[in-house]
C-alpha positions as MATLAB code, in Angstrom:
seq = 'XXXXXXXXXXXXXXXXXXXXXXXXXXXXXXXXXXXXXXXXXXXXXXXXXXXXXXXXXXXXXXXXXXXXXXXXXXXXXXXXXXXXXXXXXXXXXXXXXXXXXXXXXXXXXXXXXXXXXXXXXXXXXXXXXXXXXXXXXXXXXXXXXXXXXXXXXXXXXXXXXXXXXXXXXXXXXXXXXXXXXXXXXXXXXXXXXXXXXXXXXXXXXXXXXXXXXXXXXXXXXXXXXXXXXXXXXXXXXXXXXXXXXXXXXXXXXXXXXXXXXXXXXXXXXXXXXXXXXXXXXXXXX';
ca = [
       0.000    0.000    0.000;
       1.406    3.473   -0.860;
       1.664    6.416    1.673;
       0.509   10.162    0.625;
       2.743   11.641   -2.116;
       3.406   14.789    0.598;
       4.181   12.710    3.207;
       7.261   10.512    2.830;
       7.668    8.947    6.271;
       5.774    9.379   10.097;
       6.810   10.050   13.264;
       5.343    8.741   16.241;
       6.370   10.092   19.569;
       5.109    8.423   22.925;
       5.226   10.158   26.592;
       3.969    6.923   28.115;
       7.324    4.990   28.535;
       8.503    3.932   31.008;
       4.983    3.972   32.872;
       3.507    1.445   29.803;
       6.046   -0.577   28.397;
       7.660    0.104   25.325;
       6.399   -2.847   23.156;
       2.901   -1.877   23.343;
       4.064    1.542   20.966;
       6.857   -0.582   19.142;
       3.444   -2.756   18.024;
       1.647    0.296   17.579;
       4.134    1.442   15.146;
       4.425   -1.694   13.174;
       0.848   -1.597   12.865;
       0.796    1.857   11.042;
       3.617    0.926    9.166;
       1.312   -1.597    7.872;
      -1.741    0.175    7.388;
      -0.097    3.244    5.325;
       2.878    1.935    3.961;
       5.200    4.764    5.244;
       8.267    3.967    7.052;
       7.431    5.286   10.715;
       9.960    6.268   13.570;
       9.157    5.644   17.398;
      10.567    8.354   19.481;
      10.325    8.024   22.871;
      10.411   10.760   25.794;
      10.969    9.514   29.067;
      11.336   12.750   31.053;
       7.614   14.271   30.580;
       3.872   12.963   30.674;
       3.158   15.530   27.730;
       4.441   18.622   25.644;
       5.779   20.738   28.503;
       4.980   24.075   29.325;
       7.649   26.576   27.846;
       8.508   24.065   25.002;
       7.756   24.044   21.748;
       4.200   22.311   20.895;
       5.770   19.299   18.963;
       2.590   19.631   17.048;
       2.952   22.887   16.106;
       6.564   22.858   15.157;
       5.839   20.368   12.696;
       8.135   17.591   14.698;
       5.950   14.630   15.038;
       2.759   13.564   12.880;
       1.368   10.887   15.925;
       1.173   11.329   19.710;
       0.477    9.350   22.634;
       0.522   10.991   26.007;
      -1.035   11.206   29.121;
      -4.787   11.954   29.318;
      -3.855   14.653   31.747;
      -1.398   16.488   29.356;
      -4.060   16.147   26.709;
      -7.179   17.900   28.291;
      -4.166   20.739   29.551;
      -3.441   20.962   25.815;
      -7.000   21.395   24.779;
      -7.583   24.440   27.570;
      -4.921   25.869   26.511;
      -6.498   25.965   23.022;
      -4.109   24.197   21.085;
      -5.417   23.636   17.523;
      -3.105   21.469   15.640;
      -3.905   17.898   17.353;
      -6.866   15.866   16.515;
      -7.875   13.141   18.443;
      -7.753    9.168   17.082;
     -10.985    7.764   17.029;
      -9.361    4.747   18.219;
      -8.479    3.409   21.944;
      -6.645    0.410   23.525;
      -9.192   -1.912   26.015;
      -6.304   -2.682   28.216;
      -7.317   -6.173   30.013;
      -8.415   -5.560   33.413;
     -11.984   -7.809   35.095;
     -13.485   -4.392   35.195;
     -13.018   -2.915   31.891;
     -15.977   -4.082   30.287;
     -14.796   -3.482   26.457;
     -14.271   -0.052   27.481;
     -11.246    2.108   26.756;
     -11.031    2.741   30.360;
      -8.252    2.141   33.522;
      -8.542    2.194   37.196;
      -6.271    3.326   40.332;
      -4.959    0.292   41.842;
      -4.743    0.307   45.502;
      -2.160   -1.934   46.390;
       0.301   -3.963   49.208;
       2.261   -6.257   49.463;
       0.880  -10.044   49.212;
       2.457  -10.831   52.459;
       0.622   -7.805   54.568;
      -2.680   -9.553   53.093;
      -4.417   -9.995   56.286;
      -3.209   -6.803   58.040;
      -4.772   -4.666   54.718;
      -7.883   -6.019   53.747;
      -9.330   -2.642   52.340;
      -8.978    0.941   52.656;
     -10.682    1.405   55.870;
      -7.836   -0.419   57.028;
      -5.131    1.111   55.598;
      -5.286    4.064   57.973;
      -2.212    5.173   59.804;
      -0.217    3.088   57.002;
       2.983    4.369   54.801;
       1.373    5.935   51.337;
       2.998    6.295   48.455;
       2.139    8.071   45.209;
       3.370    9.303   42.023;
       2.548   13.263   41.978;
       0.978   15.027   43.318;
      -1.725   15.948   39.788;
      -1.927   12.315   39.080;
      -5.494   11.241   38.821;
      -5.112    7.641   39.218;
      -2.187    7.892   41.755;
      -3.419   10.400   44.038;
      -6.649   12.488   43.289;
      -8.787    9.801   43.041;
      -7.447    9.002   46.278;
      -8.595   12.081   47.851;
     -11.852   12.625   46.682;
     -12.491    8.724   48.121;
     -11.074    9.478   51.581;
     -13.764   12.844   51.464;
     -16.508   11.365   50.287;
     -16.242    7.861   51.430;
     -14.166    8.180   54.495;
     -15.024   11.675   55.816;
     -11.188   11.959   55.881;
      -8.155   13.697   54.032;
      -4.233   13.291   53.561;
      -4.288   12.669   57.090;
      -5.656    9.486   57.152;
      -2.481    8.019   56.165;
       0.682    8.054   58.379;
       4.092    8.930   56.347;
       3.464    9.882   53.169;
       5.782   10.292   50.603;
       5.952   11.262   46.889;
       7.765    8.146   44.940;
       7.510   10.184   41.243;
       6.097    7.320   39.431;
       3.534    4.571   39.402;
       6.484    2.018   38.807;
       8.595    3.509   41.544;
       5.453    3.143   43.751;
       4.817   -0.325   42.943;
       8.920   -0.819   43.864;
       8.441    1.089   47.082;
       5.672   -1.497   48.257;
       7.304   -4.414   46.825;
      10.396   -3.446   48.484;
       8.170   -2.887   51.859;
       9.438    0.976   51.591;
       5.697    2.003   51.685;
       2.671   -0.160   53.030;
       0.318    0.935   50.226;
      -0.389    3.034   47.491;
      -2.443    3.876   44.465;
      -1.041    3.277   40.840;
      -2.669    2.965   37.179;
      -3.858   -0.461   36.736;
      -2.376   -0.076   32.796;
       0.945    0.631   34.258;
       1.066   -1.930   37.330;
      -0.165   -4.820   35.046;
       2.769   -4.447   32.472;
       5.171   -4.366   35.249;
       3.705   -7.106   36.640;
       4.056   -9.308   32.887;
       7.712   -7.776   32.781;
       8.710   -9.158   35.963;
       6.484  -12.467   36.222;
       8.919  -13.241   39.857;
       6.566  -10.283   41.421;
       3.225  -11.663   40.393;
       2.832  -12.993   43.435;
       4.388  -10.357   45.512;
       1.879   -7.124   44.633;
      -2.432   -7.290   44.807;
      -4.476   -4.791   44.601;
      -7.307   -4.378   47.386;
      -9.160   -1.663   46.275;
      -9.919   -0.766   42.316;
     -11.170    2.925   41.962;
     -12.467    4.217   38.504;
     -12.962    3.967   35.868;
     -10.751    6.548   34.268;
      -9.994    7.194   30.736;
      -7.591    5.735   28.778;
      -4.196    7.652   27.398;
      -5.334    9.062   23.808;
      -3.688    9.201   20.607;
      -3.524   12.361   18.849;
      -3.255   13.020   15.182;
      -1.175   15.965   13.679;
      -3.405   18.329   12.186;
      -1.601   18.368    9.026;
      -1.990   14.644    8.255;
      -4.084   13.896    5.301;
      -7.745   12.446    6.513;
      -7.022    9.434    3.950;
      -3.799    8.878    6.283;
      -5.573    9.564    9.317;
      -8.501    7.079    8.318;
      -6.173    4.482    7.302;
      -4.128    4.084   10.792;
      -7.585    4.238   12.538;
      -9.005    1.454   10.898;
      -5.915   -0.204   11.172;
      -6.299    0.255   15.412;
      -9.867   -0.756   14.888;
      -9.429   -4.006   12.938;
      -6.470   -5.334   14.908;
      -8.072   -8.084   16.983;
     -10.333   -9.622   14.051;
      -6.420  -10.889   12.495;
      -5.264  -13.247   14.257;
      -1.538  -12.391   13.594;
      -2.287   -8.726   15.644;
      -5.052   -9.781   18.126;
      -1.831  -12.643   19.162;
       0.498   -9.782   19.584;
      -1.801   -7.622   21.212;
      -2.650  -10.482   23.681;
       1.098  -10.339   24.622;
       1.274   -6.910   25.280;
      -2.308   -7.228   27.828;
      -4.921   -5.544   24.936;
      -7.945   -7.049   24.407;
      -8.539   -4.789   21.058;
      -9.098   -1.249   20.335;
     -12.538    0.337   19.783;
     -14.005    3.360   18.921;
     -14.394    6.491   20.814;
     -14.404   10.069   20.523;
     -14.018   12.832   22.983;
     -16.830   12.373   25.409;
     -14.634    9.534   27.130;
     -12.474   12.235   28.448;
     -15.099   14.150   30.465;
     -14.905   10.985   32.840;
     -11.363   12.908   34.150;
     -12.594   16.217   33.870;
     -15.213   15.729   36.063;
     -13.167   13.332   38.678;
     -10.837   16.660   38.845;
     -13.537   19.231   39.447;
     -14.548   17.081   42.588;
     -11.082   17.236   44.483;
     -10.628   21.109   43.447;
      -8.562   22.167   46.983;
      -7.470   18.658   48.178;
      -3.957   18.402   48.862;
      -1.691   15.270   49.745;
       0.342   17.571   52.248;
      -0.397   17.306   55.325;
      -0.734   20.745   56.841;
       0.918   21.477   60.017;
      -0.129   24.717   62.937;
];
């Protein structure tokens, strides 16, 4: 299959490693390699969630024609008014008992396997070591608040020492490594450490799932051709009817991707509006 005569090769640029593991873009790439016949590179940034602030737009600049990021970074993007990304009709089902066929995720409250007893749910988690990720995170510590105020009657206070890990795979470590009794981390993000390191399966469980949230988007670069942009989306879309793709996605924990549009995302704008003012610091007169 040929590519667009103005467009000789893509780029693809992911903000989700390390958090999701880098084979699940590596297939994603293959994939529109496949579906548009243009040689595509996979460049990875490791040190943000999203275009930062005081950066150029990557967008903008004309640097990258395919984006996957954070769903945080991408409703800061929109508010912001940015008008060169579109979103991809097209979303990952990440496997998780709760998902439903939706392109959804949930916050993972988790311990060790060996505290199972002690920790049987959040009620009795109180007075424990918390870790989380940052302090904006919506699956690693928002969602968090807002169910310690409106299903505890409680804040950050609940929890004894708290500290700030700055990721959801350095707060899984922290609990494996007993460094923190508990803490909240993407379910997307714990179950692909958890199939990279099969020796900690047994280690990590979750006692509490909170959501569900929605899942990381892919954005488009305005300036793609809609023939392009069509192409890679039914691509996404058809994946788990082959049985060479819906194998590989199997591998990488996706059940298939399905459609969706930009409704999904109001699910995190409105879990945002409800912890407006909460704060993981604990205050101290």
């Amino acid at each position: 299959m040929t590519g667009d005569s103005s467009t000789k090769r893509l780029r693809f640029l992911t903000y989700m490693t390390p958090d999701i593991p880098l084979d699940t873009f590596c297939l994603l790439r293959n994939c529109i390699e496949d579906a548009t016949g243009l040689e595509t590179d996979l460049i990875v940034e490791d040190r943000f969630t999203g275009p930062p602030q005081g950066r150029a737009d990557p967008f903008t600049a004309n640097h990258v024609d395919i984006m996957a990021l954070h769903t945080s970074d991408y409703l800061r993007l929109k508010t912001q008014g940015y008008d060169k990304m579109e979103l991809c009709p097209a979303a990952p089902v990440h496997k998780h008992p709760m998902t439903r066929d939706r392109p959804v995720y949930f916050s993972e409250v988790i311990i060790h396997a060996s505290n199972r007893q002690k920790y049987k749910g959040m009620r009795d988690l109180k007075g424990c070591s918390w870790a989380y990720n940052q302090e904006e995170s919506l699956s690693g510590n928002l969602i968090i608040l807002k169910y310690l105020k409106n299903s505890l009657g409680a804040n950050a206070s609940y929890f004894g020492n708290i500290m700030q890990s700055g990721s959801h795979l350095n707060s899984i470590k922290m609990v494996r490594d007993y460094r923190a009794e508990a803490a909240a981390v993407d379910s997307t993000v714990l179950a692909g450490y958890l199939r990279e390191h099969d020796d900690c399966a047994e280690k990590i469980i979750s006692v509490l799932s909170l959501g569900p949230l929605p899942i990381y988007p892919l954005l488009f670069n305005t300036h793609l051709s809609d023939d392009l942009k069509q192409r890679i989306s039914d691509a996404l879309l058809q994946m788990h009817k082959s049985h060479t793709w819906a194998s590989k996605l199997n591998d990488i924990g996706i059940s298939k991707y399905v459609a969706m549009d930009a409704n999904l995302y109001r699910l995190e704008e409105d879990m945002s509006t409800g912890v407006q003012g909460a704060n993981i610091k604990q205050a101290y007169y």
